[in-house]
Kinemage of the C-alpha trace (Angstrom):
@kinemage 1
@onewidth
@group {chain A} dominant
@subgroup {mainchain}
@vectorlist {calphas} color= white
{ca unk a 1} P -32.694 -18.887 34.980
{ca unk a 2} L -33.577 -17.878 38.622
{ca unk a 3} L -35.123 -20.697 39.275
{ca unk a 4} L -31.903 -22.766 38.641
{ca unk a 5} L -30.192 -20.656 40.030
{ca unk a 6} L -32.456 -21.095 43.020
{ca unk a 7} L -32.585 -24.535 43.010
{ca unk a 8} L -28.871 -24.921 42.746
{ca unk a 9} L -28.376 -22.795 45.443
{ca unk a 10} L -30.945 -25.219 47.614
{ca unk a 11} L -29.304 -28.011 46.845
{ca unk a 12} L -25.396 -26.504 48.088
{ca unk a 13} L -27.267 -25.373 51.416
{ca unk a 14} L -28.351 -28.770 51.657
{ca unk a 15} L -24.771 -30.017 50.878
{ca unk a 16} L -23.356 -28.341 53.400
{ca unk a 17} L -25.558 -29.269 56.187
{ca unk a 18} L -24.860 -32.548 55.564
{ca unk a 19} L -21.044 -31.519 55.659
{ca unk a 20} L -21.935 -29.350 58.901
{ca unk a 21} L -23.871 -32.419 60.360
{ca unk a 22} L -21.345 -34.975 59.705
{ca unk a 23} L -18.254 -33.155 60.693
{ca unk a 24} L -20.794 -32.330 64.113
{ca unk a 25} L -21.333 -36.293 64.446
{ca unk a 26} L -17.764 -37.226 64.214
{ca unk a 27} L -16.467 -34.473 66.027
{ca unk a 28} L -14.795 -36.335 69.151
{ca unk a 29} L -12.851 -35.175 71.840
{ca unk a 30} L -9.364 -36.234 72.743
{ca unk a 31} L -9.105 -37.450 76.374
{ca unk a 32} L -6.714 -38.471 78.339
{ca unk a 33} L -7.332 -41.682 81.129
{ca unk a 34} L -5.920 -40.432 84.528
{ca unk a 35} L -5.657 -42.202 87.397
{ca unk a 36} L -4.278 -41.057 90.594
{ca unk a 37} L -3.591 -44.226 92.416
{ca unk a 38} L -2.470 -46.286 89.918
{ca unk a 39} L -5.314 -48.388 91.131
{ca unk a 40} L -8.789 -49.111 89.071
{ca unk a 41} L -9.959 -51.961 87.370
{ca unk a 42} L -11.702 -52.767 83.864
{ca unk a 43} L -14.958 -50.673 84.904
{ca unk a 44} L -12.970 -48.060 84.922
{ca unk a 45} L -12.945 -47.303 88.902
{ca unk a 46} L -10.262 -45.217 90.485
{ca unk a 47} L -10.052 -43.435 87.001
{ca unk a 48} L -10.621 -39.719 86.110
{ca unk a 49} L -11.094 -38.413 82.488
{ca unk a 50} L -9.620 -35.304 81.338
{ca unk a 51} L -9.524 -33.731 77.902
{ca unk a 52} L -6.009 -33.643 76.481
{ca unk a 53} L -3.932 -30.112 76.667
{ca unk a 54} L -1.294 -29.048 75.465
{ca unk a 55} L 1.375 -27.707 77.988
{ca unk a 56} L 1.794 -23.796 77.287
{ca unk a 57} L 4.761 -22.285 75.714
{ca unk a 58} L 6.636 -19.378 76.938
{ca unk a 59} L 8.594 -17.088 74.902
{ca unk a 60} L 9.304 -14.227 77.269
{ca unk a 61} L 5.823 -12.432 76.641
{ca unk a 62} L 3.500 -12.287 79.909
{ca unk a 63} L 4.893 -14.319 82.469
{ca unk a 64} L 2.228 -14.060 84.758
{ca unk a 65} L -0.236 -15.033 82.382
{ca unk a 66} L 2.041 -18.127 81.363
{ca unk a 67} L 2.495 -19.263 84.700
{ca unk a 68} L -1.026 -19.423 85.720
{ca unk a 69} L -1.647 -20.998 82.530
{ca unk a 70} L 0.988 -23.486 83.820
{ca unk a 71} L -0.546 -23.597 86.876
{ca unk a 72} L -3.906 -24.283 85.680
{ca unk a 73} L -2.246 -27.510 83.524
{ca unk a 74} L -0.439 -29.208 86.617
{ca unk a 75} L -3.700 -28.832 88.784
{ca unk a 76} L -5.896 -30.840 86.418
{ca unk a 77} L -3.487 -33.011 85.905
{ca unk a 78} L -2.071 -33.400 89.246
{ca unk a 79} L 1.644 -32.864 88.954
{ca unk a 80} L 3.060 -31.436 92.455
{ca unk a 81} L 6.252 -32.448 92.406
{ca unk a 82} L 8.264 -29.255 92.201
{ca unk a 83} L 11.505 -31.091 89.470
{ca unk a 84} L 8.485 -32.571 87.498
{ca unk a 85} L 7.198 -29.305 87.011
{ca unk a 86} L 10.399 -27.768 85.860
{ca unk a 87} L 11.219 -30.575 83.310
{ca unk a 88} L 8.410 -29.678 82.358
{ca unk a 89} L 8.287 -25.720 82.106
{ca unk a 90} L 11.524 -26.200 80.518
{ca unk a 91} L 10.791 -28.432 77.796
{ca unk a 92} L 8.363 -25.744 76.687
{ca unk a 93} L 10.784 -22.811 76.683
{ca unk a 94} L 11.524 -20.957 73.421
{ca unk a 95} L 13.214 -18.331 71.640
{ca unk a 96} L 16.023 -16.224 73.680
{ca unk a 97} L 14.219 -17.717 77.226
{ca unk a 98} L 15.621 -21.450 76.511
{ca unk a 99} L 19.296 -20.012 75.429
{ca unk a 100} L 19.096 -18.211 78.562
{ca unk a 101} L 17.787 -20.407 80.607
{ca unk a 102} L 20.532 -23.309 79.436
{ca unk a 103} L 22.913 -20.963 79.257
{ca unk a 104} L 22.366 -20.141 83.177
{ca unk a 105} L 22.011 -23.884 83.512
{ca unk a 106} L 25.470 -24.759 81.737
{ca unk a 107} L 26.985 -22.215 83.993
{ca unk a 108} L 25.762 -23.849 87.650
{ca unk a 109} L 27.579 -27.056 86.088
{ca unk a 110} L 31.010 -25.852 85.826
């Protein structure tokens, strides 16, 4: 009974490896094609690869540690423009910080 038991076990192990070395094979990173100029060509020239992040969100916890997080995002990507940015901070606003925030907004429009 050990024995199968044994061998059963083998073969799982085995199983899984070839999960472990499949998923491993197929396991591809997102990127994302950026290019600076505008300029490049089919070779690819002019072009810079980046993975793909996702902009952080902020619900009122750590600031600091959300805007260098922020900070960190617009200098690989290389967004300077000041109103870019904030369309962009404020697109990823939640909880009480985006009711305040468009609350304070609605306000300078009146």
């Amino acid at each position: 009974m050990t024995r199968a038991k044994s061998m059963r076990t083998r073969q799982a192990e085995e199983q899984l490896r070839k999960i472990e070395a499949h998923i491993q094979a197929n396991k591809r990173p997102r990127w994302v094609e950026i290019n600076p100029n505008g300029a490049g060509n089919e070779n690819g020239n002019g072009t810079e690869f980046h993975p793909k992040l996702q902009f952080p969100n902020y619900n009122g916890v750590e600031p600091r540690a959300w805007l260098r997080r922020s900070d960190r995002y617009f200098n690989i990507y290389r967004i300077t423009d000041a109103i870019k940015k904030l369309e962009m901070a404020t697109l990823h606003l939640e909880g009480y910080v985006k009711a305040l925030y468009f609350s304070f907004t609605s306000l300078e429009d009146k």
